[in-house]
C-alpha positions, 0 to 999 in steps of 0.5 A: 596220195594216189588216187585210183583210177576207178575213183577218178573215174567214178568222179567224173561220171558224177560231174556228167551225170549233173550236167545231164540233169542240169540240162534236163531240168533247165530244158524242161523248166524252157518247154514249161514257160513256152507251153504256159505261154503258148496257152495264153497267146 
């Protein structure tokens, strides 16, 4: 079978797009935790 080469292109845009979003999320839930911490120190 013989994968094209939109779909192989569409593939990794979407392994891109979660890594993205991983690290946002991940950034953001950091920025969260300091800012809690920042309040209470």
């Amino acid at each position: 079978m013989k994968i094209s080469k939109s779909m192989w292109e569409k593939r990794n845009k979407n392994i891109f797009l979660d890594i993205f979003i991983w690290n946002y999320n991940v950034v953001r839930e950091n920025a969260l935790t300091n800012l809690k911490k920042g309040q209470y120190n």
